[in-house]
C-alpha positions in Angstrom: 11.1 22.4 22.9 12.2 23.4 26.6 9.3 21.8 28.4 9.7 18.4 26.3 13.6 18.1 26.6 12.7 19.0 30.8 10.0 16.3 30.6 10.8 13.8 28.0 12.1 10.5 29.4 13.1 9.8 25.7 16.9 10.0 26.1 16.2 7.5 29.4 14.7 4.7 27.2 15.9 5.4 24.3 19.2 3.8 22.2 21.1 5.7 19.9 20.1 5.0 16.2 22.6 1.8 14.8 25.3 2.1 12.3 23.3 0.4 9.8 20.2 2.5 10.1 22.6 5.5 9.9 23.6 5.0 6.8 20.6 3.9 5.6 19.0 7.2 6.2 22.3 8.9 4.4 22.1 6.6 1.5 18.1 7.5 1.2 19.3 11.3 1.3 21.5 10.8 -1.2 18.8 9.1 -3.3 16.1 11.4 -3.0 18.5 14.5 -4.0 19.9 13.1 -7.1 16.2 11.4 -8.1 13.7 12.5 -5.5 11.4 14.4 -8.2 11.3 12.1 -10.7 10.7 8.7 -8.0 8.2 10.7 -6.5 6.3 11.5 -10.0 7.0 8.1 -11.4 4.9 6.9 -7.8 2.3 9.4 -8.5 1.7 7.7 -12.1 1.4 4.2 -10.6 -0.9 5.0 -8.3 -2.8 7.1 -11.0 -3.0 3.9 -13.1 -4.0 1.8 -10.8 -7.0 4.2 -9.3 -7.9 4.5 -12.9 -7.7 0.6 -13.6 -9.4 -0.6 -10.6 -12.3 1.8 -10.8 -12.7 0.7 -14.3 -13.7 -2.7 -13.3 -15.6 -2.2 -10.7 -12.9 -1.0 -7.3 -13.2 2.2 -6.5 -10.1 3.2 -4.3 -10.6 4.8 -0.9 -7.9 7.0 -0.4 -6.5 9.6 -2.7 -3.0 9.5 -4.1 -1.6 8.6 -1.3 0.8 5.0 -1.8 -1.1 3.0 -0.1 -4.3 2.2 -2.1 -7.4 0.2 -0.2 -10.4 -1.1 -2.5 -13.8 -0.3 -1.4 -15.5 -3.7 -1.6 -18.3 -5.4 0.4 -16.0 -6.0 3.6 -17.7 -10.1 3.9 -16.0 -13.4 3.3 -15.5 -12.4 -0.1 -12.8 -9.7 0.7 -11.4 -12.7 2.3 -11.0 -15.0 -0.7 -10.4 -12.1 -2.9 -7.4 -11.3 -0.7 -6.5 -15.0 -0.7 -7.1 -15.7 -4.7 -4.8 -12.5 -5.3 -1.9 -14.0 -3.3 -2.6 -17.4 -5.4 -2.2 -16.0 -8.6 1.4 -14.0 -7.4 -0.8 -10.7 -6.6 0.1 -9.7 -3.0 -1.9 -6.9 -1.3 -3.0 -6.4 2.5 -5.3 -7.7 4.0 -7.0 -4.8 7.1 -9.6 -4.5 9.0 -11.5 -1.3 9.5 -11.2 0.7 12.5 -15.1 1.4 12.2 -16.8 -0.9 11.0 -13.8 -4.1 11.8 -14.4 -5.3 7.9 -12.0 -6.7 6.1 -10.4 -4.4 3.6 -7.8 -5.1 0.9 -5.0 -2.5 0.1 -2.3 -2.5 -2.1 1.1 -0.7 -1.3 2.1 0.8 -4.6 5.9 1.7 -4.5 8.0 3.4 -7.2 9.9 0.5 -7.9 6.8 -0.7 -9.5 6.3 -1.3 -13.4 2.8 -0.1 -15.2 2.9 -3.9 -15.8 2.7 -4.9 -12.6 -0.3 -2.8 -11.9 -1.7 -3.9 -14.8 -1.4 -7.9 -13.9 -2.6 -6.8 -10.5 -5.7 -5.0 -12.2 -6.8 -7.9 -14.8 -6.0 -10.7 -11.7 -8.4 -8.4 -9.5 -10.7 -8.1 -12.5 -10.6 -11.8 -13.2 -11.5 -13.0 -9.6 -14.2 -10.3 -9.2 -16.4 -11.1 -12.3 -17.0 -14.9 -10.6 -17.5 -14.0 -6.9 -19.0 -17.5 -5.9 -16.3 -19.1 -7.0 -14.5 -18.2 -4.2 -17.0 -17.8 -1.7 -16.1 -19.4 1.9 
């Protein structure tokens, strides 16, 4: 901690954090003490439900439990109109590009303000659009 406070220019470009983000980080404190555990296993269901749900139809998932779910699909145009069919029919995901291969890739960010609805409707819209791919081929 001595060497990077002696060489750290941090403090030299650097503003102090704003009021607003202040108590934004005490508010979120106060949040996460009072319902921390049950948020973060109400987050860990979603996600559960929507790995399940989206391999069932034909999506595996990429990354573990981890919020922040990516389908593993073709990576062509099709990821493409997928993406854009989803956002059409009130689904919105991300749309990313792989660092290796630069192929399209579409996440989801799955938060616990989520309902198992939701990820349902996000599933059977997915579902939907995947069993007619030309229909939406560019």
């Amino acid at each position: 901690m001595d060497e990077f406070e002696l060489k750290s220019e941090t403090r030299m470009h650097c503003s102090p954090p704003s009021l607003p983000a202040i108590r934004a980080a005490h508010r979120a404190l106060a949040v996460n003490r009072a319902h921390g555990d049950e948020l973060r296993l109400r987050l860990c269901s979603l996600v559960s439900r929507f790995r399940r749900r989206a391999l069932r139809v034909g999506f595996p998932c990429m990354e573990g439990v981890f919020p922040v779910q990516t389908l593993v699909t073709e990576g062509n145009a099709y990821t493409l109109a997928l993406h854009n069919r989803l956002l059409h029919c009130g689904v919105r995901s991300v749309l990313r590009y792989d660092d290796a291969t630069s192929a399209p890739r579409i996440s989801f960010v799955i938060t616990a303000s989520h309902t198992a609805e939701m990820i349902d409707h996000a599933i059977d819209v997915l579902a939907a659009n995947y069993s007619r791919p030309r229909e939406f081929a560019t």
